[in-house]
N, C-alpha and C positions, 0 to 999 in steps of 0.2 A: 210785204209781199207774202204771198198766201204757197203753201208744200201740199205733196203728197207726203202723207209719213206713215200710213201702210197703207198696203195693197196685200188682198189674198183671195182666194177662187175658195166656196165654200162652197157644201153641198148643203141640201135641204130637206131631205129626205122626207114626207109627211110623218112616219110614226114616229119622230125624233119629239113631238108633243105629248106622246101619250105617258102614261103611266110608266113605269118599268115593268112592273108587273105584268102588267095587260102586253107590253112588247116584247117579254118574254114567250109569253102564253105564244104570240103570233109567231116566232121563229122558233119553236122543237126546243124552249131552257133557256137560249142564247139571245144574248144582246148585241147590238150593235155596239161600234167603236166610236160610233159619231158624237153620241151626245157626252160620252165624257170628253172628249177631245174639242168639244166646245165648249166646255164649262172649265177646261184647261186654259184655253185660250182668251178664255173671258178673265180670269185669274190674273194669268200673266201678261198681256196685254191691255184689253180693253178697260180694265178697272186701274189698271199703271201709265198707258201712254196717255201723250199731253196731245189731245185732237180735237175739236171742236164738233167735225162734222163725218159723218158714215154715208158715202155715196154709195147705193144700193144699184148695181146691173142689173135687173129683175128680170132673168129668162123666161119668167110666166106670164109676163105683159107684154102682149102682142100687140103694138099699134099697126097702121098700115101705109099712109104716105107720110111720115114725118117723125121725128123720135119727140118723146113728150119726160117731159120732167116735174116733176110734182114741186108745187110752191106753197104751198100750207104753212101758214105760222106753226099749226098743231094736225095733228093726225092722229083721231081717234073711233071707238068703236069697238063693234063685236065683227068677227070675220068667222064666216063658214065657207067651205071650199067649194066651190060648182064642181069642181072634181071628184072630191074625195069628203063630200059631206058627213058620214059617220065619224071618220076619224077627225076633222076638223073640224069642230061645232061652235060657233059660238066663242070663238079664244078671242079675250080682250086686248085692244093694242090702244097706245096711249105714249105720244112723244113727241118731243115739237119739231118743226121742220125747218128749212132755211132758203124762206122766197128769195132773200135777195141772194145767195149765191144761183139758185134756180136760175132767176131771174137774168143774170150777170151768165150764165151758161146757153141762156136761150140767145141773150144777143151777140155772141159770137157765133152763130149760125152762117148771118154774110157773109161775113168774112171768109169762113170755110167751104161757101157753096154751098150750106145745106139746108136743112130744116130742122130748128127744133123749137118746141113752144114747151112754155111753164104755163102749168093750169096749178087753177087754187078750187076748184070745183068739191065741195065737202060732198058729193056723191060721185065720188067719180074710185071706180073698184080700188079695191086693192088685192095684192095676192102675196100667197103664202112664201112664194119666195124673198118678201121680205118680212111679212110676219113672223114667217118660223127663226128666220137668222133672229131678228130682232128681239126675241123671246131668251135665246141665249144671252144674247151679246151687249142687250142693250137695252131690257127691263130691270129697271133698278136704279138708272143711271139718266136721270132727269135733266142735267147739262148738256146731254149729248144731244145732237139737232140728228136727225134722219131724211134723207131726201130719196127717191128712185127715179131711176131713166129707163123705160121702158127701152122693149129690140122690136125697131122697125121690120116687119115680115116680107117687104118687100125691096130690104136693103141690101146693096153687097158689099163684098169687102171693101171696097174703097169706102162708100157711104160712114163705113161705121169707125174706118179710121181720119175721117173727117170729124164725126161724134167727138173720137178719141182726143183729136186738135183742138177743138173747141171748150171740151170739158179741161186739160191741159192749163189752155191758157185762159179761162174762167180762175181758175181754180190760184194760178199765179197771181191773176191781175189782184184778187179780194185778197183779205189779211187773214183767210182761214187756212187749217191745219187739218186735211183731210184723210181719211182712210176707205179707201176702195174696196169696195166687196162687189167681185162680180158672183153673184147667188145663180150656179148654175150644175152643171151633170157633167159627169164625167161619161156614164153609161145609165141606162134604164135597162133591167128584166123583170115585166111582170110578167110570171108564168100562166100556165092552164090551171084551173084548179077545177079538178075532177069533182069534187065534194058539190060544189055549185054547179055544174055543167056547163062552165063558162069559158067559151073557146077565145082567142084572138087569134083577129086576121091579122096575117103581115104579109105586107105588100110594099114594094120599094115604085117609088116615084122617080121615073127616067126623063121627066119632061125637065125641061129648062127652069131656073128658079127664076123668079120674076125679082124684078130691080127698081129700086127707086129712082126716077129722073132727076139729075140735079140740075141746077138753075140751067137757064139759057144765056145766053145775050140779052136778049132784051125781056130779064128776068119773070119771065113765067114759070110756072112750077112743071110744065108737063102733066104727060099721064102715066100715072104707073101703071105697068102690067100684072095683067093681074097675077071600169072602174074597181080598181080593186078593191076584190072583195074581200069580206070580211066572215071566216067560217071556221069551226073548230077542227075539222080535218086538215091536216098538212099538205097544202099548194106545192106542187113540184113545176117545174124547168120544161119545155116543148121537147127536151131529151130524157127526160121523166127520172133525173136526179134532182134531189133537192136543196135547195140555195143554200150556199154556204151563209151566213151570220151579214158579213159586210156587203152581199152580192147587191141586193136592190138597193141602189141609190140611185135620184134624181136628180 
């Protein structure tokens, strides 16, 4: 019978790949806390606990009627960011994956009322919310299998604690030994940055969030409803102080 044997909320900040150097340069001398505190946890965890598999939450994989989960024997490549292509160019990623718990997560969907498919598509994106964890936590370490579930954008809470059921009891029924990373934000601040003349709009969205359908009776799916720069001048805050060291994370 297959465990969770950790679970943790990680953040992913994009400059957590760069240089130190160079991420000094970009905050005023100061470094973030992040990447040591991942290279801690890599220490004392991930290179000590007994787990086979790293299920990845990937907050930056957007699907839209159904949660998808990656089944790849291997997953490999160069990744540049559609976002933030300066800063993430080209970083290599290289780690095998684990169809059959995928696999074994997709078919508990029924049961749950929901939707989710395992693809093994060797073109099918990947994103830095799991590259960058994986770069810490889990380059180096060629036994460990890596998997992601993307977040359905047109799910709601219920939806995703159905996901939650599902992955659950996946997770019991196989004989692995898993570790939960949900790769996500606690807050984003990107400021204005005067240097560039680079404004952002902010605007809040008051309309209703659109939800995913779950099954019917006579199971039909339904319809569902429907860049930071990079500059030698120091970027301040919309209140025109400048970020403290830890402020921008994703």
């Amino acid at each position: 019978m297959g465990e969770v044997v950790g679970a943790a909320l990680i953040a992913h900040v994009p400059t957590i790949v760069l240089p130190e150097k160079i991420r000094r340069e970009l905050n005023h001398g100061e470094d973030s806390t992040l990447p040591a505190a991942l290279e801690q946890l890599r220490k004392e965890v991930f290179e000590t606990l007994d787990y086979d598999t790293v299920v990845v939450l990937d907050s930056h994989w957007a699907t839209t009627v159904e949660f998808v989960v990656t089944a790849h024997a291997r997953r490999h490549g160069l990744f540049t960011s559609e976002e933030l292509p300066r800063g993430m160019t080209q970083r290599p990623y290289d780690f095998p994956g684990d169809p059959e718990l995928a696999h074994l997560i997709a078919a508990k969907a029924d049961q749950h009322s929901t939707w989710i498919t395992a693809i093994d598509d060797d073109h099918l994106p990947i994103f830095y919310a799991t590259t960058n964890v994986w770069e810490f936590l889990g380059q180096g370490l060629p036994d460990k299998r890596w998997i992601s579930i993307g977040v359905c954008q047109t799910a709601d809470t219920e939806d995703n604690l159905r996901l939650g059921r599902a992955l659950g009891d996946a997770i019991a029924e196989s004989d692995r030994k898993v570790v939960l990373i949900a790769s996500a934000r606690s807050r984003t601040r990107f400021g204005r940055c005067a240097s560039c003349a680079i404004t952002r709009r902010r605007a809040s969205n008051t309309s209703s969030p659109p939800t995913l359908r779950r099954p019917t009776s006579s199971g039909s799916r339904g319809s569902a409803r429907a860049t930071m720069p990079v500059c030698s001048k120091p970027c301040r805050t919309s209140t025109g102080s400048s970020p403290k060291p830890d402020s921008a994370t994703t």
